[in-house]
Backbone of each chain as ProteinMPNN parsed JSONL, in Angstrom:
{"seq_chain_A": "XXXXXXXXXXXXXXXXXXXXXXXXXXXXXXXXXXXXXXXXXXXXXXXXXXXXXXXXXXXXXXXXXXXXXXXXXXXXXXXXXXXXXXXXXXXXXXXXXXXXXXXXXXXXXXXX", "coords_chain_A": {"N_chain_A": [[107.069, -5.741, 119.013], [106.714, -4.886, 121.911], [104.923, -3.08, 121.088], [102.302, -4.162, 119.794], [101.694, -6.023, 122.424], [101.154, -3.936, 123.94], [99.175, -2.994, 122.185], [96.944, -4.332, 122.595], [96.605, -4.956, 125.25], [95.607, -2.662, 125.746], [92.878, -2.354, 123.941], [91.859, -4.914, 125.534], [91.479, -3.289, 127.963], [89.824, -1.38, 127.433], [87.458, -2.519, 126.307], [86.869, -4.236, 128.686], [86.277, -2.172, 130.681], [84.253, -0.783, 129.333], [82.122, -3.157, 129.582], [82.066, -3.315, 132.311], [80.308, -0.489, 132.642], [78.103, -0.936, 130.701], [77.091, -3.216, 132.628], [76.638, -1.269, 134.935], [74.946, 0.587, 134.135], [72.805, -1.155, 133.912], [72.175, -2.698, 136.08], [71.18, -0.501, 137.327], [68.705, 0.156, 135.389], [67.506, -1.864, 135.376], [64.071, -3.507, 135.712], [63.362, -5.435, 137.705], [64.119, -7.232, 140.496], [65.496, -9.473, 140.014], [66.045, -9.681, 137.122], [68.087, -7.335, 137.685], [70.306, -8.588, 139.213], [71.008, -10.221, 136.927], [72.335, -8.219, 135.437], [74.218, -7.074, 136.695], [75.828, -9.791, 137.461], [77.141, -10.231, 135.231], [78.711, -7.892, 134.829], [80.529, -8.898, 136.848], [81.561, -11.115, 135.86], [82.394, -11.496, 133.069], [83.487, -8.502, 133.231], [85.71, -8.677, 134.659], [87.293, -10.374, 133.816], [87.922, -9.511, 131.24], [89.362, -6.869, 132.071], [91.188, -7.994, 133.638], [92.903, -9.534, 132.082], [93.778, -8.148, 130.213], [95.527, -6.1, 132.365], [97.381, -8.197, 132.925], [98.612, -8.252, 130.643], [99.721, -6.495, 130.401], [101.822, -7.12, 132.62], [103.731, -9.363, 132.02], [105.641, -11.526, 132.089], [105.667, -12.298, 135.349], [105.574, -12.545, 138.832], [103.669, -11.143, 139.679], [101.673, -11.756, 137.19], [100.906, -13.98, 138.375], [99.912, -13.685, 140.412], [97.593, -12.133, 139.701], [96.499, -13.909, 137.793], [95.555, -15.532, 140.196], [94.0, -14.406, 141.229], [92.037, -13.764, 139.067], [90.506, -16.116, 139.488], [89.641, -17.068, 141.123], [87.564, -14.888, 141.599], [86.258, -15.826, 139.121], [85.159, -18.368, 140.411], [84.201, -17.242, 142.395], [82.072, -15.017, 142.24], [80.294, -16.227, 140.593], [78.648, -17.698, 142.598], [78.209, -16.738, 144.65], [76.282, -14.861, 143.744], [74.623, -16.761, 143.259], [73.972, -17.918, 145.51], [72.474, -15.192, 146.208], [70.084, -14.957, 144.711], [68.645, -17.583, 145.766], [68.394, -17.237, 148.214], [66.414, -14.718, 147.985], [64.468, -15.581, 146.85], [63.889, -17.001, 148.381], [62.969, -15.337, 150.695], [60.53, -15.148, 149.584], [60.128, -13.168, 147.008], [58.855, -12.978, 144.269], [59.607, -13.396, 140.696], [59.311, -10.92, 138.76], [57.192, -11.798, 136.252], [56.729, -11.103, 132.749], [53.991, -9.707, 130.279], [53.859, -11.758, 128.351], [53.646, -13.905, 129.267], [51.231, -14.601, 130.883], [49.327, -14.3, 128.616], [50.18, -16.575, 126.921], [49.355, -18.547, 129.037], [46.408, -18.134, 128.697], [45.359, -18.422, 126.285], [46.379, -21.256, 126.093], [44.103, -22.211, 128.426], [41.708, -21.367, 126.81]], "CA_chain_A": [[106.378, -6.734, 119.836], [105.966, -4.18, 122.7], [103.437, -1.927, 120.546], [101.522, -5.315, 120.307], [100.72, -6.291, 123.942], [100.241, -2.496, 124.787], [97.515, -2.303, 121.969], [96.211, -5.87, 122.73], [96.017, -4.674, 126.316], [94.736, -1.046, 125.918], [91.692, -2.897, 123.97], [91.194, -5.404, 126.461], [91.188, -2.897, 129.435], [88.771, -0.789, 127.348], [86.261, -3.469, 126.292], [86.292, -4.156, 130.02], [86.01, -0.806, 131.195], [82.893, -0.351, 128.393], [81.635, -3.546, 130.104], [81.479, -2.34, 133.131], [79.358, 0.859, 132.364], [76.772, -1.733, 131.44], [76.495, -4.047, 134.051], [76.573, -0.537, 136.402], [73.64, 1.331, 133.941], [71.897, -2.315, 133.848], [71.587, -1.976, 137.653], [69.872, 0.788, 137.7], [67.854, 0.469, 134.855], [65.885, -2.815, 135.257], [62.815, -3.358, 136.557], [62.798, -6.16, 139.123], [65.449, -7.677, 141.452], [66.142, -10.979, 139.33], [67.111, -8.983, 135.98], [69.112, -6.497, 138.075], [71.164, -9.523, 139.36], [71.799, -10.405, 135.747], [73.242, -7.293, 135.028], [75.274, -7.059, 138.13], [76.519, -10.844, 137.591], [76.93, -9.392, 133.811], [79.777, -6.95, 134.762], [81.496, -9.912, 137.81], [82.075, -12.047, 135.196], [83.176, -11.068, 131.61], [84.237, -7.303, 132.921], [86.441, -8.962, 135.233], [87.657, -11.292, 132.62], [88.435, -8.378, 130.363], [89.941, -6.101, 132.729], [92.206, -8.679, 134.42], [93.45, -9.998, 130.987], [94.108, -6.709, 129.974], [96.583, -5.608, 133.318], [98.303, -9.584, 132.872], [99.291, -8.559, 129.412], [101.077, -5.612, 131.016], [102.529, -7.105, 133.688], [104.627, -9.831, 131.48], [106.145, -12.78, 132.317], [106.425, -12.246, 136.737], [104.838, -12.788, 139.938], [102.417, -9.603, 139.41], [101.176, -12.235, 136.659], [100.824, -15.245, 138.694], [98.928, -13.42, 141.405], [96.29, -11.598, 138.636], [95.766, -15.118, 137.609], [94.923, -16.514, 141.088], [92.434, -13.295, 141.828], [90.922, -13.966, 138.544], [90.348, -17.807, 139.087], [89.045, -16.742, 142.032], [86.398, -14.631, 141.106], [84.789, -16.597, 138.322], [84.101, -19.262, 140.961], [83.089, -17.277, 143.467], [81.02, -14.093, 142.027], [78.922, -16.745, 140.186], [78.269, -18.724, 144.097], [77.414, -15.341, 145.895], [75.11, -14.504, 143.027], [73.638, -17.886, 143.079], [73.306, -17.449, 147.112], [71.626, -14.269, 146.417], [68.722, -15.361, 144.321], [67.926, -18.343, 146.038], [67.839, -16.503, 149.579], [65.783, -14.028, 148.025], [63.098, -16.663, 146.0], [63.263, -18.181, 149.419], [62.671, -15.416, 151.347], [59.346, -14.63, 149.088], [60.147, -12.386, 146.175], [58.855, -13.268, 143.184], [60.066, -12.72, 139.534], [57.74, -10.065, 137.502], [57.12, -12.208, 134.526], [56.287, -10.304, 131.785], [52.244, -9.594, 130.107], [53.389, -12.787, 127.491], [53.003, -15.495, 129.974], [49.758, -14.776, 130.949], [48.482, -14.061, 127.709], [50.142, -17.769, 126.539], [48.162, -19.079, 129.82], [44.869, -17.759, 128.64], [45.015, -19.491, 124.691], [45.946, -22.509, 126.901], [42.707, -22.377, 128.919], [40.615, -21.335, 125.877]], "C_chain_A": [[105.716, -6.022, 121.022], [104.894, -3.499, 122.402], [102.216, -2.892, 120.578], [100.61, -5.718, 121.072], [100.169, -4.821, 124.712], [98.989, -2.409, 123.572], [96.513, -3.141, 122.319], [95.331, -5.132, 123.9], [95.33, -3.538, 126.605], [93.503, -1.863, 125.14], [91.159, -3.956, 124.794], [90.402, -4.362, 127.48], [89.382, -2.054, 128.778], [87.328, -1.325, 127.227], [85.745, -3.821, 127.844], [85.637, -3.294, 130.814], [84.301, -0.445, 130.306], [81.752, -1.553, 129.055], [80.915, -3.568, 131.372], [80.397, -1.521, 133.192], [78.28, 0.235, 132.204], [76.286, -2.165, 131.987], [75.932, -2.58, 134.857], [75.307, 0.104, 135.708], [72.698, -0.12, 134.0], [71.369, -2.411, 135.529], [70.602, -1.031, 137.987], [68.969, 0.433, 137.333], [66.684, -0.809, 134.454], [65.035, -3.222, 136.115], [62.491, -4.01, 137.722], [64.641, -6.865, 139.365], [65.997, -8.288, 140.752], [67.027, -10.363, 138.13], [67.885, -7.781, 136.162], [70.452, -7.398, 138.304], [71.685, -9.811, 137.958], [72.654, -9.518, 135.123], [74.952, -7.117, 135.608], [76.676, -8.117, 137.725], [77.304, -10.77, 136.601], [78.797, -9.035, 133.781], [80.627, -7.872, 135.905], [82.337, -10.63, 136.764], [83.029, -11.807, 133.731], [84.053, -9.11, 131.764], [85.374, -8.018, 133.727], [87.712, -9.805, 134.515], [88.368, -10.2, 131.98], [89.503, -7.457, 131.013], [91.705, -6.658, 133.432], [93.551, -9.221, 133.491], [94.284, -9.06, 130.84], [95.637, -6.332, 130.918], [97.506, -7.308, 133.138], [99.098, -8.809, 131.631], [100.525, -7.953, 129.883], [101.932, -5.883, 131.686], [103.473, -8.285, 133.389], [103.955, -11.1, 132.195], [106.729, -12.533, 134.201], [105.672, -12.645, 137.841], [103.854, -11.9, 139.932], [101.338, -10.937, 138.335], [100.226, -13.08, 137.252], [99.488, -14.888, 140.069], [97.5, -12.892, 141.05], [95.684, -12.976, 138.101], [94.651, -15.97, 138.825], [93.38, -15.302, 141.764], [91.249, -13.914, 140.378], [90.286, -15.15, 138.393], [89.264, -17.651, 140.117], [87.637, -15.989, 142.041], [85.405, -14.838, 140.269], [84.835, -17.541, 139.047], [83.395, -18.494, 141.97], [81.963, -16.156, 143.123], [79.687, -15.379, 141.614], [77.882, -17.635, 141.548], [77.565, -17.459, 144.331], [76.007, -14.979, 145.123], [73.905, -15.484, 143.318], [72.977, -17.828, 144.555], [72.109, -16.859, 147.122], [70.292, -14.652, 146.092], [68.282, -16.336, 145.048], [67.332, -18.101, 147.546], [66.414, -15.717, 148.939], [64.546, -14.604, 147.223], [62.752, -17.335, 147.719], [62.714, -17.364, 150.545], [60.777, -14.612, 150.748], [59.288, -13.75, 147.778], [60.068, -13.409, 144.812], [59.205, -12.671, 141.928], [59.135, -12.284, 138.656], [57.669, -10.834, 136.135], [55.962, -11.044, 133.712], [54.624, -11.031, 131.33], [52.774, -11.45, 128.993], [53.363, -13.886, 128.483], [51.926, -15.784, 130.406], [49.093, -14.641, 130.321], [48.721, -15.892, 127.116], [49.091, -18.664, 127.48], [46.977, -19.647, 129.17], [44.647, -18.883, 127.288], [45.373, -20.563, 125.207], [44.984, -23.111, 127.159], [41.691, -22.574, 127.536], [40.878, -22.937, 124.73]], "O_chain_A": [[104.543, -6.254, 121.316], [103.988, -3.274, 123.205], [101.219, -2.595, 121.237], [99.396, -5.846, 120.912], [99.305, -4.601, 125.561], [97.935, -1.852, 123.876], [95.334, -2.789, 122.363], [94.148, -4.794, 123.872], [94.565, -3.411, 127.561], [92.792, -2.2, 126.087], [89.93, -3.998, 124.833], [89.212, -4.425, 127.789], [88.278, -2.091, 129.322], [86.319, -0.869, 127.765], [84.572, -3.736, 128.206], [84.649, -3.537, 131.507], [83.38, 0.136, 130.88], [80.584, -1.175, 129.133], [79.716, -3.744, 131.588], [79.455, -1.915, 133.88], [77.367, 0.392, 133.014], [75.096, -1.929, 132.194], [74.835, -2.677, 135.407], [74.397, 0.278, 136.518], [71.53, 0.201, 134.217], [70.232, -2.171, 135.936], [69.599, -0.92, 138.691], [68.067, 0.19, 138.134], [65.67, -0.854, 133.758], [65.315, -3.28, 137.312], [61.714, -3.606, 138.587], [65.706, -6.917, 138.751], [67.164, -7.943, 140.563], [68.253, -10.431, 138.045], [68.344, -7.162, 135.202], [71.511, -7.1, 137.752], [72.893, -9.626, 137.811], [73.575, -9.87, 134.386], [76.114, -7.068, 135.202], [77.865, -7.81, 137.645], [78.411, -11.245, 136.852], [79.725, -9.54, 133.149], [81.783, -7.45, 135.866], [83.565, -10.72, 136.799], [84.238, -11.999, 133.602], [84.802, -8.572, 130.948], [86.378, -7.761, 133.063], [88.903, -9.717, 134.812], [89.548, -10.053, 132.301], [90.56, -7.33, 130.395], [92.782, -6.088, 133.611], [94.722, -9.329, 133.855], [95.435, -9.088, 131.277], [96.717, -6.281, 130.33], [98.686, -7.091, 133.416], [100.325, -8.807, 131.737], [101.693, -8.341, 129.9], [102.947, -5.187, 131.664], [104.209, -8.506, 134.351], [102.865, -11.518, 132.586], [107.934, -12.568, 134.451], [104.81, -13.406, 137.402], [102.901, -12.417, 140.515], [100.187, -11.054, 138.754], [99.038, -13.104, 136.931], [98.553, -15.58, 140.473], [96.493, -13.061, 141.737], [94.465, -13.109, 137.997], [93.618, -16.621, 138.669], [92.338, -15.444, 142.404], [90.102, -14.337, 140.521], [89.583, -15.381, 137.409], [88.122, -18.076, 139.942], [86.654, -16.564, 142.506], [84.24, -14.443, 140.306], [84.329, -18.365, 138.286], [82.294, -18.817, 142.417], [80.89, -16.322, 143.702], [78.564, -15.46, 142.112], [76.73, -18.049, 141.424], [76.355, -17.313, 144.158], [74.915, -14.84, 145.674], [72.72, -15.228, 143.53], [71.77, -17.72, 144.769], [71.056, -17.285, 147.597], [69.41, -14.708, 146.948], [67.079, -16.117, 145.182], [66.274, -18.527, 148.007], [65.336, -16.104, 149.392], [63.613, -13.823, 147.036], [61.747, -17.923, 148.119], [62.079, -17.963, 151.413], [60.087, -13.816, 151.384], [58.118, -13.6, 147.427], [60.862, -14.27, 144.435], [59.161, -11.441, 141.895], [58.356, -12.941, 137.966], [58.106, -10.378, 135.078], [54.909, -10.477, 134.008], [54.126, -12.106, 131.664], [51.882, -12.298, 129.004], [52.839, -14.916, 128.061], [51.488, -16.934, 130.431], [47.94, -14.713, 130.748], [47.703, -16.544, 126.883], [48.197, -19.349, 126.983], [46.57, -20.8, 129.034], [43.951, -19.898, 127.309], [44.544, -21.384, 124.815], [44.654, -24.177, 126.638], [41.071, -23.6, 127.256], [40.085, -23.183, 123.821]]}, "seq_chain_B": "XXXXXXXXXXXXXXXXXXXXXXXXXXXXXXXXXXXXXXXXXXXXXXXXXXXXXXXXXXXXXXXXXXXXXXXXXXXXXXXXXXXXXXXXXXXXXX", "coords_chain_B": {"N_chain_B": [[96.579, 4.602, 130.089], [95.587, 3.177, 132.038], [93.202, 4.95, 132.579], [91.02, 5.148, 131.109], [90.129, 2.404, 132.199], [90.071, 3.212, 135.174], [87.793, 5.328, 135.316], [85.885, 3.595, 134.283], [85.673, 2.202, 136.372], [84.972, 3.417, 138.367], [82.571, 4.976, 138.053], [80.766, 2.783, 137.863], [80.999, 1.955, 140.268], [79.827, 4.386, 140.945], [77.291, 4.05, 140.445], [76.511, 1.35, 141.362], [76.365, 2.324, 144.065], [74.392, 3.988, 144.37], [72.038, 2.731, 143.487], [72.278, 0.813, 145.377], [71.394, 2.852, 147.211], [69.054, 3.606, 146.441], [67.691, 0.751, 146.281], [65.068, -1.146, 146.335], [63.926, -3.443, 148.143], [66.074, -5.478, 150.474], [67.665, -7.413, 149.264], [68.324, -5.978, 147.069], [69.884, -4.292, 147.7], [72.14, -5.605, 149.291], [73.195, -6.849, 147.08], [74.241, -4.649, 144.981], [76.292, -3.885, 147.235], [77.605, -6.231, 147.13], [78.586, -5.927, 144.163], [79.86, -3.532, 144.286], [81.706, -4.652, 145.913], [83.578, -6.439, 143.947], [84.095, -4.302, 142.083], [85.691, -2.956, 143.413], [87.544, -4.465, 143.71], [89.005, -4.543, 140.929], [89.31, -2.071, 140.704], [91.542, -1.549, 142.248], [93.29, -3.574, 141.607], [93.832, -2.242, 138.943], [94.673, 0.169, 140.049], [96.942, -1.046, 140.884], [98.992, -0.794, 139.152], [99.129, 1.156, 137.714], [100.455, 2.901, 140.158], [102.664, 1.831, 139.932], [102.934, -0.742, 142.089], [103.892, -3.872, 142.688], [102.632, -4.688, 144.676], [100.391, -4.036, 145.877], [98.274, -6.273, 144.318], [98.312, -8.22, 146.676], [96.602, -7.484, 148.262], [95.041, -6.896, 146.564], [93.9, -9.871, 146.391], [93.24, -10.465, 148.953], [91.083, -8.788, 149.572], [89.237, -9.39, 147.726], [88.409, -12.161, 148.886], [87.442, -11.473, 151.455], [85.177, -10.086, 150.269], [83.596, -11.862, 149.368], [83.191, -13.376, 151.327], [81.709, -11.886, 153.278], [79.118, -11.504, 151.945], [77.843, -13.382, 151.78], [77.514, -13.414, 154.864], [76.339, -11.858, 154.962], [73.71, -12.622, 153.632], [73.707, -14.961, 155.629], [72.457, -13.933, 157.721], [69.67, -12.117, 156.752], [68.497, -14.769, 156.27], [68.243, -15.693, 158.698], [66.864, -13.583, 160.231], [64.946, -13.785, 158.504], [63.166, -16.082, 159.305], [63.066, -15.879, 161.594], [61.543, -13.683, 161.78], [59.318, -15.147, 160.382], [58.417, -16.723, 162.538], [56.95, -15.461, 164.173], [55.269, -13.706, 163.285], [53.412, -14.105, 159.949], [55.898, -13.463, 156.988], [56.315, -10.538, 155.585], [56.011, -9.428, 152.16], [56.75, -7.331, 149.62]], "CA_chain_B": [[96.536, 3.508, 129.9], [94.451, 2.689, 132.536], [92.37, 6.403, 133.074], [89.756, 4.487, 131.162], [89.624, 1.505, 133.515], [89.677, 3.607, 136.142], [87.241, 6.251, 135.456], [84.512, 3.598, 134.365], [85.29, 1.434, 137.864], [84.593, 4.713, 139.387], [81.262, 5.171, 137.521], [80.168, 1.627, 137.935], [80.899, 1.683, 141.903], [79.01, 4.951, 141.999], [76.181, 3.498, 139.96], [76.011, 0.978, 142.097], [75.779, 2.848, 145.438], [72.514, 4.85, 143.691], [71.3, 1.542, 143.598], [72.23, 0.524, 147.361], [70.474, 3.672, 148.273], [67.606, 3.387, 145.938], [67.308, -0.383, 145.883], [63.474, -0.917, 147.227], [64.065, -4.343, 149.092], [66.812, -5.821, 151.154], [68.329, -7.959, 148.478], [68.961, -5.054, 145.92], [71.002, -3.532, 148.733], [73.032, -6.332, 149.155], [73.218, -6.897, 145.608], [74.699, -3.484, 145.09], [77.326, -4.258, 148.052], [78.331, -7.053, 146.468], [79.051, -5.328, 143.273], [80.696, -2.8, 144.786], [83.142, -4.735, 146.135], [84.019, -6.588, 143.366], [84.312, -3.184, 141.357], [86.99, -2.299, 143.879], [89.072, -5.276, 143.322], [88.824, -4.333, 139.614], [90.187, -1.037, 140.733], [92.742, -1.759, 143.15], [94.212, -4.031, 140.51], [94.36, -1.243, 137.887], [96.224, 1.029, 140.523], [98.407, -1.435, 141.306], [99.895, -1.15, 138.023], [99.215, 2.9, 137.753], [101.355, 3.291, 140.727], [103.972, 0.668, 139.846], [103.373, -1.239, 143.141], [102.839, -4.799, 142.436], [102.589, -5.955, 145.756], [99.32, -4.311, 145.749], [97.999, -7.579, 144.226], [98.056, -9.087, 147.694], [95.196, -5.974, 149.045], [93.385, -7.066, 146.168], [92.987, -10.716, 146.504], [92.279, -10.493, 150.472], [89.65, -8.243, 149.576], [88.198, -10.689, 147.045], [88.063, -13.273, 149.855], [86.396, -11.105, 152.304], [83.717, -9.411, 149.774], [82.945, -12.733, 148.82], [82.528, -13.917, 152.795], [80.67, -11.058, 153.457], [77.941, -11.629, 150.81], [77.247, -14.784, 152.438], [77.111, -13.889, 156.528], [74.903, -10.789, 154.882], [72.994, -13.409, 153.332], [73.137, -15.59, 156.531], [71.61, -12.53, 158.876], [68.678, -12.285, 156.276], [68.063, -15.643, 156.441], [67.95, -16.002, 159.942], [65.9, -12.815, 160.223], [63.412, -14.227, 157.868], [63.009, -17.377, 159.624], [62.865, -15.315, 163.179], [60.442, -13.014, 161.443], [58.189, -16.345, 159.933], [57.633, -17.264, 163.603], [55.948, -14.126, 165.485], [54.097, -13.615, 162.091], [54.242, -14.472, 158.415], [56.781, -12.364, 157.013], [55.16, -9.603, 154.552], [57.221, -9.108, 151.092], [56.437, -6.885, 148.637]], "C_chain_B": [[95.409, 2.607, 130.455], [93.518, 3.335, 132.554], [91.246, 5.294, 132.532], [89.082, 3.268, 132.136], [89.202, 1.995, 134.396], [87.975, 4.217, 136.399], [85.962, 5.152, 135.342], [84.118, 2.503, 135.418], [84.702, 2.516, 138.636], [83.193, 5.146, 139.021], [80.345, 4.173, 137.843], [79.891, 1.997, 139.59], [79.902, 3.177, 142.159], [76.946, 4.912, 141.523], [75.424, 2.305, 141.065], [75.652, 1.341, 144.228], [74.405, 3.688, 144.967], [71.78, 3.718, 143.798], [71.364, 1.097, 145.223], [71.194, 1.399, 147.799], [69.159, 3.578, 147.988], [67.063, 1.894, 146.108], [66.161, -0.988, 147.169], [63.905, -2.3, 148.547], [65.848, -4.658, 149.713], [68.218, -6.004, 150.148], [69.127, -7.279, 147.313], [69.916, -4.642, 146.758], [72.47, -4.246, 148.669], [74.022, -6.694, 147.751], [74.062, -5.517, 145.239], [76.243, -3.141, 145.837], [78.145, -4.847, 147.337], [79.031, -6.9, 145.319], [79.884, -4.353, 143.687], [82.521, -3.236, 145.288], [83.931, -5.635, 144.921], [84.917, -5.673, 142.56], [85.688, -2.861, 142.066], [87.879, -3.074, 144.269], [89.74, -4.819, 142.035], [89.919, -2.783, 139.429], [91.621, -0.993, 141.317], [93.939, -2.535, 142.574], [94.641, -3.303, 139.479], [95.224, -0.462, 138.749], [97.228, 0.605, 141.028], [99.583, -1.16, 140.529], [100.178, 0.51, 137.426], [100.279, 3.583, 139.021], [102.866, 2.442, 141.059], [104.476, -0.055, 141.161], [103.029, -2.423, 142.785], [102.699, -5.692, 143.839], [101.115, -5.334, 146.721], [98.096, -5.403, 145.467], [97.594, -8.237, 145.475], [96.817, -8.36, 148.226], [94.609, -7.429, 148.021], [92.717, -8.813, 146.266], [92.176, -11.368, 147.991], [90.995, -9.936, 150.734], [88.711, -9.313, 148.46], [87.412, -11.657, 148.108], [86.922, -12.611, 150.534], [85.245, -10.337, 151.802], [83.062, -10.488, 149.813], [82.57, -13.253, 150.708], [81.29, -13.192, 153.108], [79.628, -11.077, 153.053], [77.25, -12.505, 152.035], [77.084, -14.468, 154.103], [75.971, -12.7, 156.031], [73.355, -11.39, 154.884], [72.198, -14.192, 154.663], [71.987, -14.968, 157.715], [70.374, -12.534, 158.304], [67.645, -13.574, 156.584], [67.41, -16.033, 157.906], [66.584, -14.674, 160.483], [64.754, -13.046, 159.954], [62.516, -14.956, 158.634], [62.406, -16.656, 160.928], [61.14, -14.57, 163.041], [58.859, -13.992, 161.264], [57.867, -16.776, 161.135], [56.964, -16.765, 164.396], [54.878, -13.841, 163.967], [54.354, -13.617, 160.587], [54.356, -13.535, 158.144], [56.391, -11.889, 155.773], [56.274, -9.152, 153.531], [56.318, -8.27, 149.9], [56.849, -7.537, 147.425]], "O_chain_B": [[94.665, 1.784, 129.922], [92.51, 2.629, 132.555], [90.628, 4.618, 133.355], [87.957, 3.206, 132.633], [88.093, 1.642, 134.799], [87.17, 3.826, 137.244], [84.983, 5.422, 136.039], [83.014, 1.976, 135.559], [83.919, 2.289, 139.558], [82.639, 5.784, 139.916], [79.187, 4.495, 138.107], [78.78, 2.264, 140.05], [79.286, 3.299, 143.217], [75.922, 5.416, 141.985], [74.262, 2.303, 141.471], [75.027, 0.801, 145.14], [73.443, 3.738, 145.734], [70.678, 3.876, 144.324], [70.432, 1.134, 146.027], [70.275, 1.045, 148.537], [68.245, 3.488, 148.807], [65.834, 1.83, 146.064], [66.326, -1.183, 148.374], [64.139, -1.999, 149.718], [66.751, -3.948, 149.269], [69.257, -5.346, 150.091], [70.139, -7.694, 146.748], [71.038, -4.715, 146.257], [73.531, -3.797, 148.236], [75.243, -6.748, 147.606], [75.174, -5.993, 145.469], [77.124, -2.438, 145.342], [79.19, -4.371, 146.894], [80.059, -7.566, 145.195], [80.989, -4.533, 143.175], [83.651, -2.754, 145.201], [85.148, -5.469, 145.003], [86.094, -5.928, 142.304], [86.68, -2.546, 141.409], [88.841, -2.762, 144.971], [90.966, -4.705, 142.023], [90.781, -2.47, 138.608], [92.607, -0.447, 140.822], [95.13, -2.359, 142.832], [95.744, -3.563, 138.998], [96.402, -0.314, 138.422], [98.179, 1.222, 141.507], [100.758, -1.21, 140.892], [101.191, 0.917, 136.856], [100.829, 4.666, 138.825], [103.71, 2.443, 141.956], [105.653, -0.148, 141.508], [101.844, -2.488, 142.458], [102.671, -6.911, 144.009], [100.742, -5.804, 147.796], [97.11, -5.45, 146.203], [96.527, -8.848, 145.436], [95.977, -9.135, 148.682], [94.059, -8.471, 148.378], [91.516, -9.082, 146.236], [91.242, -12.144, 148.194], [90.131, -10.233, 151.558], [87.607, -9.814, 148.672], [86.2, -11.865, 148.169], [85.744, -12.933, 150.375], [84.388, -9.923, 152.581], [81.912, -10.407, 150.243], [81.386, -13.407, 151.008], [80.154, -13.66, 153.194], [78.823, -10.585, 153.843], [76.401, -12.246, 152.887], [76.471, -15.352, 154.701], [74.885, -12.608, 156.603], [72.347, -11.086, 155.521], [70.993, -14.237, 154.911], [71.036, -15.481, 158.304], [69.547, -12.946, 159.117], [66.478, -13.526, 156.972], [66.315, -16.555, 158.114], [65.537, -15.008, 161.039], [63.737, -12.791, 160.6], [61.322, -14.672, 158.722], [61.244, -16.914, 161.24], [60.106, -14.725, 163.691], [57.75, -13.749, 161.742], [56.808, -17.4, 161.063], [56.372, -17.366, 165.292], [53.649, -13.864, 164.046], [55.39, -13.177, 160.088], [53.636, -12.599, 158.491], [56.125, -12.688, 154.875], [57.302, -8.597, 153.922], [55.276, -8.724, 149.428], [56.521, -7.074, 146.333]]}, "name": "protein", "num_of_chains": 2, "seq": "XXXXXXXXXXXXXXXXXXXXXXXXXXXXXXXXXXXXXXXXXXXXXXXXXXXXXXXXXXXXXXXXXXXXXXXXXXXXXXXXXXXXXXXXXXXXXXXXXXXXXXXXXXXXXXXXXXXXXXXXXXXXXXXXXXXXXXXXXXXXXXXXXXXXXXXXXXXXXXXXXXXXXXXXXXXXXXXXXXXXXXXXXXXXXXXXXXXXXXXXXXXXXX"}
């Protein structure tokens, strides 16, 4: 039963840990503010999820449990708020989102 | 058990400071912050359990609280900036 929750939890932590790495190369590697935020929000939400799962399995049936629960309850309401903050400060204080060449090409066969 | 957790919180957080430093406007900065500190709840919870303390746990969800405050008075400073800025002359955004 112990071999179990340690392999359960060694693939959680790693799926998390692999999650991670994207959200943090998705940061870097996209082009405008808005789909950096998605990356970002990306790795708040489901690596956190993964990661947190993962250290619960280990930590049984105790108060170590009960407190990994209340961090992670905690952070899927509030990463997704701060995020939501962020964009709407930053739409509000002028930054617009690079839409890509197909919306102005749908435009145009509009017009025509 | 954890080395992998660790090593790719430690990659992420320094991914996202390349981004803090590189990140062209305000908001990437912040953005970057904000990830950051999440990342190092993420961590602080894996070494709670790498150095068999669990009363680590308590660090990490005070720091939850206050990354997550922080976002928001960062936020509020911007805002108010903007607004300060929009009244001596409209405020110029790339």
């Amino acid at each position: 039963m112990n071999i179990a929750i340690d392999i359960a939890s060694w693939v959680l932590l790693t799926l998390g840990g692999v999650n991670l790495l994207i959200g943090g190369i998705g940061v870097l590697r996209m082009p405008d503010f808005y789909t950096r935020m998605h990356a970002a929000s990306l790795t708040d939400s489901m690596g956190a999820i993964l990661v947190i799962l993962g250290i619960m399995l280990q930590a049984g049936l105790s108060l170590a449990t009960v407190k990994l629960g209340a961090i992670l309850a905690f952070l899927l309401l509030t990463s997704p708020t701060a995020a939501n903050a962020l964009a709407v400060s930053a739409l509000l204080a002028g930054m617009k989102p690079r839409t890509g060449d197909a919306v102005q090409r749908t435009n145009h066969e509009a017009d025509a | 058990m954890y080395y992998a957790v660790i090593v790719a919180t430690l990659v992420t957080m320094a991914l996202a400071l390349l981004r803090a430093v590189r990140g062209p406007t305000v908001y990437d900065r912040v953005l970057a912050v904000n990830m950051f500190g999440t990342k190092t709840v993420l961590l602080l919870a894996a070494l709670a359990f790498v150095f068999g303390r669990p009363d680590f746990l308590d660090l990490v969800l005070v720091y939850a609280l206050i990354n997550f405050i922080g976002v928001f008075a960062v936020l509020e400073f911007f805002r108010n900036r903007a607004t300060r800025a929009g009244e001596r002359q409209p405020a110029q955004h790339e």
